[in-house]
MARMI-362628 format. One record per residue (C-alpha): residue number from 1; residue in three letters; x, y, z. Coordinates in steps of 0.001 Angstrom, whole numbers. Example, Ala and Ser with C-alpha at 12.3 -4.5 7.8 and 13.67 -1.06 7.14 Angstrom:
<node num="1" residuo="Ala" px="12300" py="-4500" pz="7800"/>
<node num="2" residuo="Ser" px="13670" py="-1060" pz="7140"/>
//
This chain:
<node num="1" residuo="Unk" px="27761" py="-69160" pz="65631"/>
<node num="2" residuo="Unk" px="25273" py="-71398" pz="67029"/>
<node num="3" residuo="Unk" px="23731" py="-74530" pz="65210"/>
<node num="4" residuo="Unk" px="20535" py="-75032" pz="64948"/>
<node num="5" residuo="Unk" px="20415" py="-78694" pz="64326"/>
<node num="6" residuo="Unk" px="16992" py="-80348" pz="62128"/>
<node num="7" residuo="Unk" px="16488" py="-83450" pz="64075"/>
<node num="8" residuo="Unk" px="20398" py="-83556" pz="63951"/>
<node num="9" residuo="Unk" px="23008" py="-84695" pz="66523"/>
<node num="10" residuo="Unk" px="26583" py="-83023" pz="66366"/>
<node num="11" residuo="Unk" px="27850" py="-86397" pz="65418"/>
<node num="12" residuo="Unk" px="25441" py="-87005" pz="62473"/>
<node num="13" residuo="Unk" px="25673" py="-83413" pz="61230"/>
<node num="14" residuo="Unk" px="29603" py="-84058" pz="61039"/>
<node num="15" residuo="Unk" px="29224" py="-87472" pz="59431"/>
<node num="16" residuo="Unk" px="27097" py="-85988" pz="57010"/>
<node num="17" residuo="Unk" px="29660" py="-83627" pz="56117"/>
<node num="18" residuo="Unk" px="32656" py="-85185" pz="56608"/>
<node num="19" residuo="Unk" px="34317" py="-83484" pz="60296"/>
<node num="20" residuo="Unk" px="34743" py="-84701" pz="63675"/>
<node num="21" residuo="Unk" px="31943" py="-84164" pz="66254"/>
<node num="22" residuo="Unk" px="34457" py="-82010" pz="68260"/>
<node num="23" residuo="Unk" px="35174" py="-79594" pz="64988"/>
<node num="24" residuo="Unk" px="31409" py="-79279" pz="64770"/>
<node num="25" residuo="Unk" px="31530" py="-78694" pz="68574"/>
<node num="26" residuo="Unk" px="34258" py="-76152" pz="68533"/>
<node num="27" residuo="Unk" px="31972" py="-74053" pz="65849"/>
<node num="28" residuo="Unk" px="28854" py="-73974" pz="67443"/>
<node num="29" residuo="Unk" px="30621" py="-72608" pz="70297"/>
<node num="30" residuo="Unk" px="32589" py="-70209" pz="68504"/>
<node num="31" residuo="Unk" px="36382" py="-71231" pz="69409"/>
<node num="32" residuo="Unk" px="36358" py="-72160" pz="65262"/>
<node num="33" residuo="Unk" px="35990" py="-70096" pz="62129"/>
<node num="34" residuo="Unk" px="34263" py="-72551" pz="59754"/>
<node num="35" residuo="Unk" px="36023" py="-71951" pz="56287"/>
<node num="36" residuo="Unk" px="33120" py="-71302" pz="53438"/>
<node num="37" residuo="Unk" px="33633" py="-74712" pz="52206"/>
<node num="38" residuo="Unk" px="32305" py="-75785" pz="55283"/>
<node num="39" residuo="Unk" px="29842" py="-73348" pz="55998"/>
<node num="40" residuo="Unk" px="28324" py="-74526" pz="52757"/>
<node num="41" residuo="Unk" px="28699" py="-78297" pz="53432"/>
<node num="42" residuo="Unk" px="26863" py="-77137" pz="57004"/>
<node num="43" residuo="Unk" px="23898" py="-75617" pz="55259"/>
<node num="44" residuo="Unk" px="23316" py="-77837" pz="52449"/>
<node num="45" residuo="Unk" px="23350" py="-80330" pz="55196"/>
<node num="46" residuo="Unk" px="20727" py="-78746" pz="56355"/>
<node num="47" residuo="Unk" px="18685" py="-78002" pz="53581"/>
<node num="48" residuo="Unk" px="19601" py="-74703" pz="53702"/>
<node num="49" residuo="Unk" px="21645" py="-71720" pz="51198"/>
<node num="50" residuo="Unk" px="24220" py="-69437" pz="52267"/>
<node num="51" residuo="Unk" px="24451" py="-66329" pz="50523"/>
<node num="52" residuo="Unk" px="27560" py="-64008" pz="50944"/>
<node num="53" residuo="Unk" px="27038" py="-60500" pz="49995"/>
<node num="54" residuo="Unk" px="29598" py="-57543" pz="50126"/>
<node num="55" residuo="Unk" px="29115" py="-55185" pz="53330"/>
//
């Protein structure tokens, strides 16, 4: 899953949400499965929603 960071470093993003640059690091490039928790903290950090939807 790659990041797409709004004006954000790694290291603000994680201090913004609590994590480690390297945890942030390890997700972006995929070596970590974010739990939904975080994936939410990650997008409301962002100003964004996640929606999870039944395939």
């Amino acid at each position: 899953m790659k990041i797409f960071f709004r004006c954000q470093s790694q290291a603000e993003l994680a201090q913004r949400i609590g994590v480690d640059k390297g945890y942030i690091s390890r997700v972006e490039r995929g070596l970590t499965i974010p739990t939904v928790s975080t994936l939410y903290r990650i997008a409301a950090a962002m100003g964004m929603t996640v929606e999870l939807r039944p395939i």
